[in-house]
TORVEXBA-682558 format. One record per residue: x, y, z of N, C-alpha, C in turn. Coordinates in Angstrom, 2 decimals. Layout:
N
n_px X; n_py Y; n_pz Z; ca_px X; ca_py Y; ca_pz Z; c_px X; c_py Y; c_pz Z
...
end
This chain:
144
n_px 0.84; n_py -1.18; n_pz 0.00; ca_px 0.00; ca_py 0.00; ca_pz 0.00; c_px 0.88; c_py 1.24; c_pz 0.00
n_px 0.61; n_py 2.02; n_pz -1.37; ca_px 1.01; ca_py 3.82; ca_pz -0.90; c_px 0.70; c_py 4.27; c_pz -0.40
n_px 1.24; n_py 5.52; n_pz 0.39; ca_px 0.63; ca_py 6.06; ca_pz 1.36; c_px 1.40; c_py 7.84; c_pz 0.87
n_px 0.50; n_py 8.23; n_pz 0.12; ca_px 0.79; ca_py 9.55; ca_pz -0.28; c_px 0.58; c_py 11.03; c_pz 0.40
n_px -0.66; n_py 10.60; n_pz 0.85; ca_px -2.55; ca_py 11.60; ca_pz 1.24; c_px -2.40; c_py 11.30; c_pz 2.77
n_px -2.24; n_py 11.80; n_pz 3.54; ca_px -2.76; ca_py 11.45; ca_pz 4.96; c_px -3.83; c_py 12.35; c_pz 4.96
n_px -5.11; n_py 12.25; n_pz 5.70; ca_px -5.64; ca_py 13.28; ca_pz 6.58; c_px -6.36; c_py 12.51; c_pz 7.86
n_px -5.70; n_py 14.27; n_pz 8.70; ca_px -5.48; ca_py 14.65; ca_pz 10.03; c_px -6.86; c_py 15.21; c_pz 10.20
n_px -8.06; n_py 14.10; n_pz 10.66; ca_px -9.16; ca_py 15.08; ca_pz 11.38; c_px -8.91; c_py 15.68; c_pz 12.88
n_px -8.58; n_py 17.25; n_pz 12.94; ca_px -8.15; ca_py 17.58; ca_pz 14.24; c_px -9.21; c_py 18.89; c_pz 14.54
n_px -9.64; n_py 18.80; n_pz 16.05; ca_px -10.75; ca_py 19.54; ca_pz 16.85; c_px -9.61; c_py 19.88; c_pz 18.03
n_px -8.49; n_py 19.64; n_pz 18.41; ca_px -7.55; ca_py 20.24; ca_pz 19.37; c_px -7.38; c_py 19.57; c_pz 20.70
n_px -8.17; n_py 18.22; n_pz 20.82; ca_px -8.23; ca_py 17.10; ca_pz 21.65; c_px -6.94; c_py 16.74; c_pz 21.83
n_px -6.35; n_py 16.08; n_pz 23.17; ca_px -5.02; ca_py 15.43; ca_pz 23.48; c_px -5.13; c_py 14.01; c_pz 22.60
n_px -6.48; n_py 13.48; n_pz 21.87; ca_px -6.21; ca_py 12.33; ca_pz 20.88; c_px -6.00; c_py 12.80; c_pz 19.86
n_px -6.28; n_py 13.99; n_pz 19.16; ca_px -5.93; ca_py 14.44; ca_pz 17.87; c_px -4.69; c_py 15.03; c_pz 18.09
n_px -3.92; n_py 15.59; n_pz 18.97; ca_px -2.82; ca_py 15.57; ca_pz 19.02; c_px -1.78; c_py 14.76; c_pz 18.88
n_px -2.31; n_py 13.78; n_pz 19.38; ca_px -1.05; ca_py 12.64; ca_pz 19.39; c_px -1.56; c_py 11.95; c_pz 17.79
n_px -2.61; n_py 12.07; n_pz 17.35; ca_px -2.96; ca_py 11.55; ca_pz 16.08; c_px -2.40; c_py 11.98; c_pz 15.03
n_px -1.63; n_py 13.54; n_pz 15.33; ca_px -1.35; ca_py 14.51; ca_pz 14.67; c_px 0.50; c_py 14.20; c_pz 14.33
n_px 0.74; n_py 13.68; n_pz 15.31; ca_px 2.08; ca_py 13.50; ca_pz 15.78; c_px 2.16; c_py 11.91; c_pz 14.89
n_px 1.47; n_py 10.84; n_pz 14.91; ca_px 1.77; ca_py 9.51; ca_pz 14.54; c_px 1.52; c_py 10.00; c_pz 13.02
n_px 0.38; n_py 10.76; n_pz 12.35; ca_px 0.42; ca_py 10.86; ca_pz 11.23; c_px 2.05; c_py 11.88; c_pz 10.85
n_px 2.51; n_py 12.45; n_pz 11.21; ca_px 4.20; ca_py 12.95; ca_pz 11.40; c_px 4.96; c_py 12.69; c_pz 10.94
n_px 5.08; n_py 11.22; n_pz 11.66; ca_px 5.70; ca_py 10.55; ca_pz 11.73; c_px 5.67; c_py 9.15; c_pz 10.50
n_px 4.31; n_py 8.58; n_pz 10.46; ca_px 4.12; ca_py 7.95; ca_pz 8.90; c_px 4.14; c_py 8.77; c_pz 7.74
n_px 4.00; n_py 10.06; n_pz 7.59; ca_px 4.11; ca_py 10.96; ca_pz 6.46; c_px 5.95; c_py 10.85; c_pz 6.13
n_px 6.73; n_py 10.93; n_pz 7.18; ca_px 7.64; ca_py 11.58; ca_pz 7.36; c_px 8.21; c_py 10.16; c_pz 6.77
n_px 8.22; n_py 8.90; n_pz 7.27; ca_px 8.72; ca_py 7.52; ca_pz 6.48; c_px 8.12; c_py 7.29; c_pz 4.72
n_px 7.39; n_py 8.16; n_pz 4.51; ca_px 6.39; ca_py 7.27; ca_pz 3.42; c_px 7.09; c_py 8.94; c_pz 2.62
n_px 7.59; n_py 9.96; n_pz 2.79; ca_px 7.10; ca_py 10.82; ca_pz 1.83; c_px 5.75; c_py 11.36; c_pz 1.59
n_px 5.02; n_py 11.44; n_pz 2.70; ca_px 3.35; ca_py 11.45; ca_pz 2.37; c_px 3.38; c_py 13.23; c_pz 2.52
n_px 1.74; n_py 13.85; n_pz 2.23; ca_px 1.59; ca_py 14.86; ca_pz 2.54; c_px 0.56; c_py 14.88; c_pz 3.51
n_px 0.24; n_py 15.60; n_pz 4.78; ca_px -0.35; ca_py 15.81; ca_pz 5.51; c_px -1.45; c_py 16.83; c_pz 5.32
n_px -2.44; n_py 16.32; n_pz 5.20; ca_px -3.95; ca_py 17.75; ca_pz 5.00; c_px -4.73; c_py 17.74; c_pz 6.60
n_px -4.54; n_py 18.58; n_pz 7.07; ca_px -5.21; ca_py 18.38; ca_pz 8.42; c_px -6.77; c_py 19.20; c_pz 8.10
n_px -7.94; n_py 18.76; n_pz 8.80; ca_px -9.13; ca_py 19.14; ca_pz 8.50; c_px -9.86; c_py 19.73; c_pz 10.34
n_px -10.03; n_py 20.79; n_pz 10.16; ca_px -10.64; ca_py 21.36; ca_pz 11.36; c_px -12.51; c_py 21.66; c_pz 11.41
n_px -13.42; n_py 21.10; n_pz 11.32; ca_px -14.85; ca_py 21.33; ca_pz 11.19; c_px -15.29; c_py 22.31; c_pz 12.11
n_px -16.04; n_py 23.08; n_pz 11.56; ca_px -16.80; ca_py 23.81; ca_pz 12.24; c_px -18.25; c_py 23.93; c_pz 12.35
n_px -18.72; n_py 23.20; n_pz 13.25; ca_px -20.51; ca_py 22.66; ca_pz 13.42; c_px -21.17; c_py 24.12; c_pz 13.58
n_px -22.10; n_py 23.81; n_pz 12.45; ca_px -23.11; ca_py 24.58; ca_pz 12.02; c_px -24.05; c_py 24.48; c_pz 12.64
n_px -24.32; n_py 23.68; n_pz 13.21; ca_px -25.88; ca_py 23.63; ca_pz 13.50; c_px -25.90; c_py 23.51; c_pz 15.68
n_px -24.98; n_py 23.80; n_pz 15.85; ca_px -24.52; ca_py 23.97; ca_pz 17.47; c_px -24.04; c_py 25.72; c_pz 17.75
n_px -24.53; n_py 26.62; n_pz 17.06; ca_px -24.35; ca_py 27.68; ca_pz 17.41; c_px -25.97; c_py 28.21; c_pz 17.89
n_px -26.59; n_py 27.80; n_pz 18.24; ca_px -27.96; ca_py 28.80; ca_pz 18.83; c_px -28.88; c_py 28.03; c_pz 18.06
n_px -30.12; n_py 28.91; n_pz 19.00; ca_px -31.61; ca_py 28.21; ca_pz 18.34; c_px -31.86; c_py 29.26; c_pz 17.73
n_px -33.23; n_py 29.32; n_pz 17.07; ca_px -33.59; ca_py 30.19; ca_pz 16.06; c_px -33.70; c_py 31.09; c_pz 16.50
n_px -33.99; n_py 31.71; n_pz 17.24; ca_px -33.94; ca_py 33.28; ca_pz 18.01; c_px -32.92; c_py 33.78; c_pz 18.09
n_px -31.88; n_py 32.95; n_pz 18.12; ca_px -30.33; ca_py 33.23; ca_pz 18.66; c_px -30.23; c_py 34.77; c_pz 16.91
n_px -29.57; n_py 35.55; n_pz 16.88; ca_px -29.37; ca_py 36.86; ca_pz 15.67; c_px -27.91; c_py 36.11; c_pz 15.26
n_px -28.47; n_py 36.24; n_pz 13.93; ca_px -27.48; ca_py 35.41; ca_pz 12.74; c_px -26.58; c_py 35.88; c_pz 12.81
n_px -26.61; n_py 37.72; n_pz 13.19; ca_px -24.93; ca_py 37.72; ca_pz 13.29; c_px -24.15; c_py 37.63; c_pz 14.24
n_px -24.64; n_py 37.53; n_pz 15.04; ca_px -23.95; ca_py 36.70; ca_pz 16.55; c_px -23.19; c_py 35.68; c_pz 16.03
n_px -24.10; n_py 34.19; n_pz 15.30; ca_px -23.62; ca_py 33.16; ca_pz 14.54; c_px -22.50; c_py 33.27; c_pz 13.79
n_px -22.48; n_py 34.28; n_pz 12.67; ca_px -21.15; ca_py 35.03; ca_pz 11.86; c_px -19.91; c_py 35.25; c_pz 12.70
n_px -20.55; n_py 35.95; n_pz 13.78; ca_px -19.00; ca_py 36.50; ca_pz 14.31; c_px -18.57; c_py 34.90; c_pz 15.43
n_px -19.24; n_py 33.86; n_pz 15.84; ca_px -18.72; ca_py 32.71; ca_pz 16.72; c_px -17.72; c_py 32.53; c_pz 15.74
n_px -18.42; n_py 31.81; n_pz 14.48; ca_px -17.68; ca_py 31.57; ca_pz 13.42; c_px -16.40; c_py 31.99; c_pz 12.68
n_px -16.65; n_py 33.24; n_pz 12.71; ca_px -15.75; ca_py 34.13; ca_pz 12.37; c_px -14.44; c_py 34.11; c_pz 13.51
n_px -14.69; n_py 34.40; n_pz 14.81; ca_px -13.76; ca_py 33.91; ca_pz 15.76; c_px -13.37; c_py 32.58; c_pz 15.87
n_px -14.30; n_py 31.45; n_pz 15.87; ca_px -13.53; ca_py 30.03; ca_pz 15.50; c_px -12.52; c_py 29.98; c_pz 14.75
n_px -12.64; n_py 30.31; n_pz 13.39; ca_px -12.16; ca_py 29.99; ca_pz 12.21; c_px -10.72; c_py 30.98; c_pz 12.73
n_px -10.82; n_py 31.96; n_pz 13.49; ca_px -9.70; ca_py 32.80; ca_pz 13.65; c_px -8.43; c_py 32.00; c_pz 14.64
n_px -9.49; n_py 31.54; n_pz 15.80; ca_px -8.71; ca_py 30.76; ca_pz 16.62; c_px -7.73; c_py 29.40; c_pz 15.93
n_px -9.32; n_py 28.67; n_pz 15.53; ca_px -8.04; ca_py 27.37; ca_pz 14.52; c_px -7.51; c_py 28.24; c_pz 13.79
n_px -7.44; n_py 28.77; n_pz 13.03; ca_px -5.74; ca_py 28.92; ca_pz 12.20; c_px -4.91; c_py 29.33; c_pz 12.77
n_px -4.76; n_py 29.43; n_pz 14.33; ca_px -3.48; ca_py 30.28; ca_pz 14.75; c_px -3.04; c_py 28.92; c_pz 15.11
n_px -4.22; n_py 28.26; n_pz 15.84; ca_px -3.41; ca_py 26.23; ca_pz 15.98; c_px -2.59; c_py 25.95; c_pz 14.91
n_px -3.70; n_py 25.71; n_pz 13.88; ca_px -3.16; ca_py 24.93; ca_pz 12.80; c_px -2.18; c_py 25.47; c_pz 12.38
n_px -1.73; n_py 26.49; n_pz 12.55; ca_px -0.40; ca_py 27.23; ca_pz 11.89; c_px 1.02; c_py 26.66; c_pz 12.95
n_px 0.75; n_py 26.23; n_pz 14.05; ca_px 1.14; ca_py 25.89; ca_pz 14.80; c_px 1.61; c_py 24.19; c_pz 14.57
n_px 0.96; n_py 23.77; n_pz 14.31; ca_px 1.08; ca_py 22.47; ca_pz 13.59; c_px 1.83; c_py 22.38; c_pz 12.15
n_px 1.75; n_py 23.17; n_pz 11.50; ca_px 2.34; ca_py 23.59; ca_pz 10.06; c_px 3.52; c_py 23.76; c_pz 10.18
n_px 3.92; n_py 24.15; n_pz 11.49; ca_px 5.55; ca_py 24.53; ca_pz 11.81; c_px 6.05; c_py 23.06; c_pz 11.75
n_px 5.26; n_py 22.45; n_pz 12.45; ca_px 5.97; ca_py 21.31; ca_pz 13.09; c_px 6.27; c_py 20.74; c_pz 12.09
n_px 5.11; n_py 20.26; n_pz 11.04; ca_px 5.03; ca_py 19.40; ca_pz 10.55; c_px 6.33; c_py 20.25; c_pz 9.05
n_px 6.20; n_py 21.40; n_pz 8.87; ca_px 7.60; ca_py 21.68; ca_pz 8.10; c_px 8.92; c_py 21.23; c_pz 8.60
n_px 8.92; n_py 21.75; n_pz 10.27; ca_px 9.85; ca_py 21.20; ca_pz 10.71; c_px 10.91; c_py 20.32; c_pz 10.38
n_px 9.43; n_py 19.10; n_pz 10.38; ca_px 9.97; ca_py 17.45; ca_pz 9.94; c_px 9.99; c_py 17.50; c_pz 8.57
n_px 9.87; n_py 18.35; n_pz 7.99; ca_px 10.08; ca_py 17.98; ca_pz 6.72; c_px 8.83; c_py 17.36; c_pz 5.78
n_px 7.62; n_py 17.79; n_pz 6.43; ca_px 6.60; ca_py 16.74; ca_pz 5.79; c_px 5.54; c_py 18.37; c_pz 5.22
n_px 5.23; n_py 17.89; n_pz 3.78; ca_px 4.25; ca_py 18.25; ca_pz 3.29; c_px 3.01; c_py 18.87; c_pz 4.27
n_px 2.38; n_py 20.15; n_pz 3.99; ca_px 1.08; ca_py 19.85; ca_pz 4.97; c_px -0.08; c_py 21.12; c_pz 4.37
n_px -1.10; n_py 21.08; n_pz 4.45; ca_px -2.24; ca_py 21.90; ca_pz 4.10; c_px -2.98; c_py 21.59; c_pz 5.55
n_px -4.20; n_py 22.94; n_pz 5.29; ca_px -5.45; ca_py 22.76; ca_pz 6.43; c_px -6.60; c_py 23.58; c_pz 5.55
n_px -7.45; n_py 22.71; n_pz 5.94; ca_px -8.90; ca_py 23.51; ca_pz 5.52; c_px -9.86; c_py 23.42; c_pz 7.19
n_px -10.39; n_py 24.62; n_pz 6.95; ca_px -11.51; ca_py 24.54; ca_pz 7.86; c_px -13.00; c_py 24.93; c_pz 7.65
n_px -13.64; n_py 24.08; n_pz 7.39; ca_px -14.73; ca_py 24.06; ca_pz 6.31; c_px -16.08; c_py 24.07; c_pz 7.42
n_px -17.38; n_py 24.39; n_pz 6.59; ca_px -18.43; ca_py 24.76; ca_pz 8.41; c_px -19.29; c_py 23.56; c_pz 7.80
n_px -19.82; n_py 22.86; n_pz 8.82; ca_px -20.51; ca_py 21.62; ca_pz 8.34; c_px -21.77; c_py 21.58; c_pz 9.18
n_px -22.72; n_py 20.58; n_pz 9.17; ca_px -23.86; ca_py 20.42; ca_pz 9.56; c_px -22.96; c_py 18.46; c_pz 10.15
n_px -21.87; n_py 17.93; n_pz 9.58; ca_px -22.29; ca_py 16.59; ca_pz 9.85; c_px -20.25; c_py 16.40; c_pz 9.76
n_px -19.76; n_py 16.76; n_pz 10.89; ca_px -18.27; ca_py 16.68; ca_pz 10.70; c_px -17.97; c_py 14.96; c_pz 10.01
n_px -18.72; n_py 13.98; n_pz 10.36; ca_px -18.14; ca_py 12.63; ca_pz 10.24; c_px -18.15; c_py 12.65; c_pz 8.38
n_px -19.40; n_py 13.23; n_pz 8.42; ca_px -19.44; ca_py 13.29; ca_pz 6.74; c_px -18.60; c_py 14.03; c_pz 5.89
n_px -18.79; n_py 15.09; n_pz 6.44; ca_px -17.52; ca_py 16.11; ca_pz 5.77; c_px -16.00; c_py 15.42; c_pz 5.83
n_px -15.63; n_py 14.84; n_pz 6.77; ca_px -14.23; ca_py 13.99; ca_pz 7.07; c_px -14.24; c_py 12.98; c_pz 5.37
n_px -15.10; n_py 12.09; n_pz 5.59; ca_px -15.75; ca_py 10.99; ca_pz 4.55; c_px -15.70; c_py 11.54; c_pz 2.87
n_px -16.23; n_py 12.48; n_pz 2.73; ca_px -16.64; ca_py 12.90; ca_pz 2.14; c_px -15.12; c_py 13.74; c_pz 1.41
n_px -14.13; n_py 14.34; n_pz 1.94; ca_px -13.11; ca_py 15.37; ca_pz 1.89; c_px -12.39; c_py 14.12; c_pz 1.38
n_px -11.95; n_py 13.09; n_pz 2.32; ca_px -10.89; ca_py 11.52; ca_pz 2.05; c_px -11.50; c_py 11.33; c_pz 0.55
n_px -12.76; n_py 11.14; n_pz 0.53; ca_px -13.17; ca_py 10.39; ca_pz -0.91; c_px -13.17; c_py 11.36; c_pz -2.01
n_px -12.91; n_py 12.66; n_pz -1.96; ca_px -12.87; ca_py 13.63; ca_pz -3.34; c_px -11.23; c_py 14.15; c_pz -3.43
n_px -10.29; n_py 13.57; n_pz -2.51; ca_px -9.10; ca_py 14.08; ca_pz -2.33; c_px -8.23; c_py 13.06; c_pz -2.56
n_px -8.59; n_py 11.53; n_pz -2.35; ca_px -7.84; ca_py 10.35; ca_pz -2.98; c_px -7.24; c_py 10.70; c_pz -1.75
n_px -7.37; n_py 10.18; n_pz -0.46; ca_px -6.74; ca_py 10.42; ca_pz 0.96; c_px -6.47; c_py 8.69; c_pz 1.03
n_px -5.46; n_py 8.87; n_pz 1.58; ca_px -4.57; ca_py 6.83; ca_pz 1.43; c_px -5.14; c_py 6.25; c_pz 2.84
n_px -4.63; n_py 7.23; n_pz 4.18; ca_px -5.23; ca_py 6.63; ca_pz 5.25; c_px -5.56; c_py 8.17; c_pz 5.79
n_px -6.46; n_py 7.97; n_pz 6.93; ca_px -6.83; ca_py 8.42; ca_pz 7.62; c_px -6.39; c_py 8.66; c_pz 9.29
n_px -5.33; n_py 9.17; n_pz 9.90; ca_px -5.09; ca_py 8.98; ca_pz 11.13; c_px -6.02; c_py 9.92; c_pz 12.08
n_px -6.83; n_py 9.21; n_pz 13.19; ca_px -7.60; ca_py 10.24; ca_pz 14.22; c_px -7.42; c_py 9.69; c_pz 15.17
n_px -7.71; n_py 10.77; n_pz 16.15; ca_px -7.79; ca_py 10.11; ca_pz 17.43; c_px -9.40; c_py 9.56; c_pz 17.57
n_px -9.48; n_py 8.71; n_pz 18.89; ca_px -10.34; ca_py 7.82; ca_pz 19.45; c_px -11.64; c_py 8.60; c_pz 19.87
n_px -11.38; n_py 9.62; n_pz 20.90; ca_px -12.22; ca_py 10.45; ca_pz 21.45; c_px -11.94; c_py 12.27; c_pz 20.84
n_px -13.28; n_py 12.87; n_pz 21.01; ca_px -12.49; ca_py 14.24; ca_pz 20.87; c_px -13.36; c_py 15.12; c_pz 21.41
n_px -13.49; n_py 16.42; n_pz 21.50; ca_px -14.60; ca_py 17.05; ca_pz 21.71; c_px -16.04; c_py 17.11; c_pz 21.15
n_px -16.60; n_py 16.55; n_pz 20.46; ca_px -18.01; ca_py 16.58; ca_pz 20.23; c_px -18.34; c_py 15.65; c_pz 20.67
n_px -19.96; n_py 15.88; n_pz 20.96; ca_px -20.94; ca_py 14.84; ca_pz 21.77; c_px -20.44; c_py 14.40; c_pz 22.67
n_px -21.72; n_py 13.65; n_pz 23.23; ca_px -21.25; ca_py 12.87; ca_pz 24.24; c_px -20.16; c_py 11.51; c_pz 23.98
n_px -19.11; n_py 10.74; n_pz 25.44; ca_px -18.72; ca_py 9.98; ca_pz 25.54; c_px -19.31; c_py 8.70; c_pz 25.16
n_px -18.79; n_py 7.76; n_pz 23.95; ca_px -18.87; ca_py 7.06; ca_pz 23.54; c_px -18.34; c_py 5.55; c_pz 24.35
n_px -18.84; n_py 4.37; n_pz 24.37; ca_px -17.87; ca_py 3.21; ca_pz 24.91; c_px -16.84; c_py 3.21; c_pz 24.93
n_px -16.91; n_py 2.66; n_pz 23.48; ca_px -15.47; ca_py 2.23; ca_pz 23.11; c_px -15.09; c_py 3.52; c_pz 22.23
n_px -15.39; n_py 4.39; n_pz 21.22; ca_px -15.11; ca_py 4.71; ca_pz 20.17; c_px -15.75; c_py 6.24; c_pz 20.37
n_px -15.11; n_py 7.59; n_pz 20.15; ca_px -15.97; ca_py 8.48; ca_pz 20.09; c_px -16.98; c_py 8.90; c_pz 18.48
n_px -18.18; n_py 9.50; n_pz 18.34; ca_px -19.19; ca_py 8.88; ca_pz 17.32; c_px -18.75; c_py 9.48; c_pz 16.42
n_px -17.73; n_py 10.35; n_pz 16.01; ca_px -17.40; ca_py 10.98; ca_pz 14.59; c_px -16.28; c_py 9.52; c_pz 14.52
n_px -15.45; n_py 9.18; n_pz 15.51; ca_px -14.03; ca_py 8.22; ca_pz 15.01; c_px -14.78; c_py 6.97; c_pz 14.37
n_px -15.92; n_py 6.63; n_pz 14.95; ca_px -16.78; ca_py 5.19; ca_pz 14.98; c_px -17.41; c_py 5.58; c_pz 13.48
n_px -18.06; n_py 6.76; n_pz 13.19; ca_px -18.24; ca_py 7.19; ca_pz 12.13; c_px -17.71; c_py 7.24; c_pz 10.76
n_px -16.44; n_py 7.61; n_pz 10.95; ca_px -15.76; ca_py 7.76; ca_pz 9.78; c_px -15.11; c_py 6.39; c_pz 9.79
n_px -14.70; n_py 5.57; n_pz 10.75; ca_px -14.36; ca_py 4.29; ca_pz 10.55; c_px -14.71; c_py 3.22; c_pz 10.02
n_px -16.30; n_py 3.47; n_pz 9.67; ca_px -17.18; ca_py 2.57; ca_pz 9.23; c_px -17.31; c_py 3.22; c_pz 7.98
n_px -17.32; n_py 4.22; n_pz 7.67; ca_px -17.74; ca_py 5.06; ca_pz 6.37; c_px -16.75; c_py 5.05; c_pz 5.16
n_px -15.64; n_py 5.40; n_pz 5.75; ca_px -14.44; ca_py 5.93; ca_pz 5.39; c_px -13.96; c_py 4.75; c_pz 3.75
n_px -13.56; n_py 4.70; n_pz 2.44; ca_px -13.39; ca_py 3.61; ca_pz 1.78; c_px -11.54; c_py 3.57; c_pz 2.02
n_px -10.68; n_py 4.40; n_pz 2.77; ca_px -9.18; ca_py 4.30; ca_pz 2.70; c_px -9.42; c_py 3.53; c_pz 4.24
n_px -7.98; n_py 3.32; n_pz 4.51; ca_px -7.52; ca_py 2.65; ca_pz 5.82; c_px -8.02; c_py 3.97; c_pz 7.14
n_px -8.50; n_py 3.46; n_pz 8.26; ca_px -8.40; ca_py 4.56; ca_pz 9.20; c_px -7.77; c_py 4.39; c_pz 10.56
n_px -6.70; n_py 4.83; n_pz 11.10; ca_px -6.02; ca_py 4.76; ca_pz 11.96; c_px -6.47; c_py 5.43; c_pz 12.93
n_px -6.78; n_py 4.34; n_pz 14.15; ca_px -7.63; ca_py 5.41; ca_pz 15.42; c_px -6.70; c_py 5.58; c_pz 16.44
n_px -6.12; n_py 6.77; n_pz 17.36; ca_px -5.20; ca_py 6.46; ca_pz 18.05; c_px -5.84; c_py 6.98; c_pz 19.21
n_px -5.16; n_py 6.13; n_pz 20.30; ca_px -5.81; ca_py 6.59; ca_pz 21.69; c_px -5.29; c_py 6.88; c_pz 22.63
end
């Protein structure tokens, strides 16, 4: 198996961190490039009363906050010498958008962590990792 495409689904969790770090590290043996993907849930900012531009500016500050991370990660991952992009795209359904990004991007594997910040605590599996694990048509690496 080649392994060209990694993507990094990262929300800023101590599992997407270290998910962040193992994909690093297989990019960094394989020659791969690293695309890390940051979601931003659409449909968890307010109820309908909530004023849309309230919504704009969460958003607008999210999107401000991740890129100062992800830029942060970009170092690293230049650091090592590894390829890397980030998108941060606003979704209604992060597992799908993950799914969905791998399958229009020709993504080889998938490294995530186990648990992360959305929803509630899962058993075994948190429900976007369990999600895209089942969905996903490349390899997906869950780290915990």
């Amino acid at each position: 198996m080649s392994i060209t495409n990694i993507l990094v689904p990262f929300d800023g969790s101590s599992y997407s961190i270290k998910a962040f770090n193992v994909a690093v590290d297989i990019a960094k043996k394989h020659g791969a490039k690293i695309n890390v993907m940051t979601c931003l849930e659409k449909a968890n900012l307010g109820a309908w009363y909530i004023n849309k531009n309230i919504n704009k500016k969460i958003i607008k500050d999210a999107r401000k906050f991740a890129t100062g991370f992800l830029l942060k990660l970009e170092k690293k991952a230049n650091d090592a010498g590894v390829l890397f992009s980030f998108q941060i795209p606003e979704t209604k359904s992060i597992s799908k958008q993950i799914v969905n990004f791998a399958n229009s991007k020709n993504i080889d594997l998938i490294v995530m962590g186990s648990h992360g910040r959305t929803g509630f605590s899962q058993f075994l599996l948190g429900s976007v990792s369990n999600n895209v694990s089942q969905s996903a048509r490349c390899p997906v690496l869950i780290i915990k």
